[in-house]
C-alpha positions as a Markdown table, in Angstrom:
| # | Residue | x | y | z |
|---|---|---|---|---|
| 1 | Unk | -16.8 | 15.1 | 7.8 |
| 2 | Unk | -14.4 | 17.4 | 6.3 |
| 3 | Unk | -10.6 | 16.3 | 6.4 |
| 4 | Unk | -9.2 | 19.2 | 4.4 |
| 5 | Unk | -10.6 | 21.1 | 7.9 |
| 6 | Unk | -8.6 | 18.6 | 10.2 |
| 7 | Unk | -5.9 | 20.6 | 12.2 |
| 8 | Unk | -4.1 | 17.1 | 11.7 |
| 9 | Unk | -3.9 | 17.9 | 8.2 |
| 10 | Unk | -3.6 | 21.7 | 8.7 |
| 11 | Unk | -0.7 | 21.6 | 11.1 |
| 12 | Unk | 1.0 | 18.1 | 10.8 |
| 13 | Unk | 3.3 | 17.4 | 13.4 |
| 14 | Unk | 7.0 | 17.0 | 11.5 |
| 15 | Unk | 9.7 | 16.2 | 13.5 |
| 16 | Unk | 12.7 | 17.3 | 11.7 |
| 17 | Unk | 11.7 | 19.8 | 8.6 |
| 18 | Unk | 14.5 | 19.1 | 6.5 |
| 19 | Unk | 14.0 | 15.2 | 7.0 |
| 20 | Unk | 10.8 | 15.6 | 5.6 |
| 21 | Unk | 11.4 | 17.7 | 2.6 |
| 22 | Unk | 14.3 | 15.1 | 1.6 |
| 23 | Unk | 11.5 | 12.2 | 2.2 |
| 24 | Unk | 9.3 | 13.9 | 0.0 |
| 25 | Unk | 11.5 | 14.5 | -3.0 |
| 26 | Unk | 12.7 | 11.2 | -2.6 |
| 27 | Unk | 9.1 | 10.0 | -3.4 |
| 28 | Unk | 8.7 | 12.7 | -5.9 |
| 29 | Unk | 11.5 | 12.2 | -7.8 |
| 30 | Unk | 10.5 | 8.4 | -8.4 |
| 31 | Unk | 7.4 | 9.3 | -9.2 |
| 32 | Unk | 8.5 | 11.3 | -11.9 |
| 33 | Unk | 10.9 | 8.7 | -12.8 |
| 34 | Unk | 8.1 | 6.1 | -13.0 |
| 35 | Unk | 7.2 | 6.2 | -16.7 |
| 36 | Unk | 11.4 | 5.6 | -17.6 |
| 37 | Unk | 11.7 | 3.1 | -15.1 |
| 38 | Unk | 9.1 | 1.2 | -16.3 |
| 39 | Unk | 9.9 | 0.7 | -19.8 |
| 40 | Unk | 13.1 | -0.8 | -17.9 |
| 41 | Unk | 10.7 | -3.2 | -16.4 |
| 42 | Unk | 10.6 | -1.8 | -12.5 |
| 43 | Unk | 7.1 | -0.8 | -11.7 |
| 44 | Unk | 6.4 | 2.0 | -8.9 |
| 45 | Unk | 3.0 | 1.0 | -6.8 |
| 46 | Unk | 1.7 | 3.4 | -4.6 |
| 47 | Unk | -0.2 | 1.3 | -2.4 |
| 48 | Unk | -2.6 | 2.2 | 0.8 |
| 49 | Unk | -5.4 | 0.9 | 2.9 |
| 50 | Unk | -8.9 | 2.3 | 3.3 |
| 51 | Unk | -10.8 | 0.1 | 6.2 |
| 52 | Unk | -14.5 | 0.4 | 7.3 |
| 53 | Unk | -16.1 | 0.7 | 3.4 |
| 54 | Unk | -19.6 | 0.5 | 3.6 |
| 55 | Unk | -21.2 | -2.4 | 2.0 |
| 56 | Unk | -24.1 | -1.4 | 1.1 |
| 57 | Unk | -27.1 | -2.1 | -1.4 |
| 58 | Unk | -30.1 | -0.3 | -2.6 |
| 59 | Unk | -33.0 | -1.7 | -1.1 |
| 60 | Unk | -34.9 | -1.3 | -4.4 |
| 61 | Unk | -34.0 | -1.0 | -8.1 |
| 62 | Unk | -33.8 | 2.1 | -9.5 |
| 63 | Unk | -36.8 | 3.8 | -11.4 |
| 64 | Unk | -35.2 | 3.8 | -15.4 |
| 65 | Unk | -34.2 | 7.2 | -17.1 |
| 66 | Unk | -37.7 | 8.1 | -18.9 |
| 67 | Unk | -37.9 | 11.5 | -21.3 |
| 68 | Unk | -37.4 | 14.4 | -19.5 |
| 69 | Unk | -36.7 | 12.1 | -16.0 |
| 70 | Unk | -33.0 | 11.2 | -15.1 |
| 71 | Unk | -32.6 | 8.0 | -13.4 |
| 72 | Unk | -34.1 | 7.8 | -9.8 |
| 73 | Unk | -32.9 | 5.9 | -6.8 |
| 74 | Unk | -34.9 | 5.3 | -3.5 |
| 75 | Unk | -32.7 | 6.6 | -0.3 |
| 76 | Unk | -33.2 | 3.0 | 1.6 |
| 77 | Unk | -30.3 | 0.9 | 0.9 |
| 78 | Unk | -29.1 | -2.9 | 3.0 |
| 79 | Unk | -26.5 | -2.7 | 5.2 |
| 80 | Unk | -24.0 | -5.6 | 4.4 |
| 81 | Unk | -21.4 | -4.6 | 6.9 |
| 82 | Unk | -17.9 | -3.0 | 6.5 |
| 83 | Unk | -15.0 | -3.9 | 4.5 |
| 84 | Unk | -11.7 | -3.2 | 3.4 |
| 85 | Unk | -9.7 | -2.4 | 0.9 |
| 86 | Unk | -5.7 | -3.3 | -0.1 |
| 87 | Unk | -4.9 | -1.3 | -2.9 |
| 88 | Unk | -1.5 | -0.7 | -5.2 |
| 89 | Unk | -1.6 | 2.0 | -7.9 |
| 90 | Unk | 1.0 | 1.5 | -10.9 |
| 91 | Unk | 2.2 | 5.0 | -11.2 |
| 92 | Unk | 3.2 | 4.8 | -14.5 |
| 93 | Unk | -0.1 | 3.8 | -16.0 |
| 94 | Unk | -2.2 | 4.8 | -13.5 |
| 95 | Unk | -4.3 | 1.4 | -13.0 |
| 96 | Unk | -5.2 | -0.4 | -9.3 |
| 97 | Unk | -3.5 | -3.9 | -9.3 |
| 98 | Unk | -4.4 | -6.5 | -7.6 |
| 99 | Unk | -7.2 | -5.1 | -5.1 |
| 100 | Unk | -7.5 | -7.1 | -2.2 |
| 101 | Unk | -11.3 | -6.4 | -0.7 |
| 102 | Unk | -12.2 | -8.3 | 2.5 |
| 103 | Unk | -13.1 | -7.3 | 5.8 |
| 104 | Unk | -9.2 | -7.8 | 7.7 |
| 105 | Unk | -6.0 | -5.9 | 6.8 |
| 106 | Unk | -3.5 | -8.3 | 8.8 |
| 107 | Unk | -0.3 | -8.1 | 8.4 |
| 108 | Unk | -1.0 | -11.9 | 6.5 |
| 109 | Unk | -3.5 | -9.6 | 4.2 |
| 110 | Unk | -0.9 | -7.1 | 3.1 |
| 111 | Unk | 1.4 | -9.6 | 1.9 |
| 112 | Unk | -1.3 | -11.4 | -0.1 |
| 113 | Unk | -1.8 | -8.0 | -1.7 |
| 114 | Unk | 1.6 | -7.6 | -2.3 |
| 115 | Unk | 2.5 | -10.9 | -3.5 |
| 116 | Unk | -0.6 | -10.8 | -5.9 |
| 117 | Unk | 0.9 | -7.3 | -7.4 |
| 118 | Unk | 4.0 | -9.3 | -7.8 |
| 119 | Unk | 2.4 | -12.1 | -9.8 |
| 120 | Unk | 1.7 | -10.0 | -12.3 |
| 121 | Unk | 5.3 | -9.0 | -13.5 |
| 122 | Unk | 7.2 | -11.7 | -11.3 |
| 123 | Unk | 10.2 | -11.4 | -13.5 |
| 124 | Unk | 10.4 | -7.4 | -12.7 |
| 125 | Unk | 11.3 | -5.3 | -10.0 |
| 126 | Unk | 8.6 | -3.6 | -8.0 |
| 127 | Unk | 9.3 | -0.3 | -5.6 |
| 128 | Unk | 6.0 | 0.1 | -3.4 |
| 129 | Unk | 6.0 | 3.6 | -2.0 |
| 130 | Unk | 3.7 | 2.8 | 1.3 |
| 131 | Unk | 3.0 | 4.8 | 4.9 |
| 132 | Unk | 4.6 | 3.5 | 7.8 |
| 133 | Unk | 2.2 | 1.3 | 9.5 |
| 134 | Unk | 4.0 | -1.8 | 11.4 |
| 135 | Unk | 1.6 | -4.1 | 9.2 |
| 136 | Unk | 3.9 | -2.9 | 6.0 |
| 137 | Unk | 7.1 | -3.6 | 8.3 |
| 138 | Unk | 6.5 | -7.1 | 9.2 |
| 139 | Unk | 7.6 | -10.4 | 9.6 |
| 140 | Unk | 5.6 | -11.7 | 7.3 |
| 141 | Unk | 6.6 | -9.1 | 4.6 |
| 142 | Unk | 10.3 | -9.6 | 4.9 |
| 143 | Unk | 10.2 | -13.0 | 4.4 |
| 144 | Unk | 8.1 | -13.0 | 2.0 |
| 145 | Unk | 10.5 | -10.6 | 0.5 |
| 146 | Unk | 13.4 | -13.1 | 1.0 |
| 147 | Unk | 11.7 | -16.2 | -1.1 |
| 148 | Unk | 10.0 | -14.3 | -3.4 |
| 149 | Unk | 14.1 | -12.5 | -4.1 |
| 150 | Unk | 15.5 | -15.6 | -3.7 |
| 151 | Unk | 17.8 | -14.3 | -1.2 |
| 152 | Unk | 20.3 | -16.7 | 0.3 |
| 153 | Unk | 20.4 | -15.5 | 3.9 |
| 154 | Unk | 21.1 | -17.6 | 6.9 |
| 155 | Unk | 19.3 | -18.3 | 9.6 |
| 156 | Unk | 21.5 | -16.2 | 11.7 |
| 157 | Unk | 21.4 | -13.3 | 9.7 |
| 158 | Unk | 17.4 | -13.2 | 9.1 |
| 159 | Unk | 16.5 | -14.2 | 13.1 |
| 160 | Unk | 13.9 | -14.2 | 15.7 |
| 161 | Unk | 11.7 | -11.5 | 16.1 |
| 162 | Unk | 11.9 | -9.5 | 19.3 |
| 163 | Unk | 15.4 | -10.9 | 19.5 |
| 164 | Unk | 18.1 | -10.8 | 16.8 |
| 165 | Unk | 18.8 | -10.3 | 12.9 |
| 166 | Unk | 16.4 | -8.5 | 10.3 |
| 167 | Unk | 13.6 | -9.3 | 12.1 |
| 168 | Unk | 14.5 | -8.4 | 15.5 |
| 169 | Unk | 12.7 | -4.6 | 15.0 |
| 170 | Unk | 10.9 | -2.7 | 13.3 |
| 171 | Unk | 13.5 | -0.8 | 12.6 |
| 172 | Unk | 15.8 | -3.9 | 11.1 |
| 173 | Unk | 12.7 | -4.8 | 9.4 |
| 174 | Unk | 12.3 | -1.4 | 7.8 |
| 175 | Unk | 15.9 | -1.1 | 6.6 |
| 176 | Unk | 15.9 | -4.4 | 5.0 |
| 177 | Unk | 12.5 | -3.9 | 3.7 |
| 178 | Unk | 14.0 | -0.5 | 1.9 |
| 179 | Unk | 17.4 | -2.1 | 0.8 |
| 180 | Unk | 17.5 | -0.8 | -2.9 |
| 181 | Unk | 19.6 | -4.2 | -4.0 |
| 182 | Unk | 16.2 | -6.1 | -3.8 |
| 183 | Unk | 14.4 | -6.7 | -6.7 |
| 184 | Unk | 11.2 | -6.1 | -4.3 |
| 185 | Unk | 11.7 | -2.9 | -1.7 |
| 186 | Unk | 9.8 | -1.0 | 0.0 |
| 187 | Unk | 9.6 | 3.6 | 0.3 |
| 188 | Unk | 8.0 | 4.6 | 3.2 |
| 189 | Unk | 6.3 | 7.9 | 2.9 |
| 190 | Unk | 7.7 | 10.3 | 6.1 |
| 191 | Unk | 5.5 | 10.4 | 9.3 |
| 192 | Unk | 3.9 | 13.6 | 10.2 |
């Protein structure tokens, strides 16, 4: 497979040009800003999903590096299924937190991920800079968002999904989700 060859990749499909160059400045801009806003204790993740990971093993142990040999692995290898992979990338220091590896990326999943980021500077506030999958627009996420914020929202305001308040859409989802007041908000990277 070769994705740099992908006319997807070649000829994305973008809606509104200038939306798209402001979306992308927006993201670049904090991602230049990361290293600053972290010594003020606000950590930028950029966080994705890769599904269907091999698992695989070698099916025999490699033959050990002798003089003038390198290291020499058989081509059979055990098929242990797929998995997947929750990732979150501090952009200021470069290092994968909290990886979440199993074979399900729920919408339940993602905010385990998130909320396992979070653990790890719960006193600070974390900007995750994410695509625009409905799994990263959820319920779940938002009111995860609420408790984890300690937001004092009524019942009325946060609602039913499907029909009223923040989680009627997944557009009111989305805007909340982005509402830079929270100490946990979300930057969605723009659809093409």
């Amino acid at each position: 497979m070769e994705p740099h060859r992908s006319r997807y990749w070649l000829n994305p499909k973008i809606e509104d040009p200038d939306q798209f160059q402001e979306d992308v400045k927006v993201i670049s801009d904090l991602y230049q800003a990361a290293p600053a806003m972290a010594a003020e204790r606000v950590h930028i993740h950029s966080c994705d999903e890769m599904t269907g990971i091999q698992a695989l093993q070698h099916k025999h142990a490699a033959l050990p590096m002798k003089p003038g040999k390198v290291e020499r692995r058989a081509f059979e290898y055990i098929r242990h299924g797929t998995s997947g992979l929750i990732a979150s990338r501090n952009v200021a220091t470069g290092l994968i937190e909290a990886p979440l590896i199993q074979p399900t990326r729920t919408e339940k999943d993602f905010v385990t991920h998130i909320r396992n980021v979070v653990r790890q500077h719960p006193e600070d506030q974390h900007i995750f800079v994410t695509d625009q999958l409905n799994t990263h627009q959820s319920e779940a996420l938002v009111l995860f968002v609420i408790e984890q914020c300690g937001l004092k929202l009524s019942s009325d305001a946060v609602g039913v999904k499907g029909k009223s308040g923040i989680l009627k859409t997944m557009t009111s989802r989305k805007a909340f989700l982005q509402e830079e007041s929270h100490p946990i908000r979300f930057v969605y990277t723009p659809k093409h």
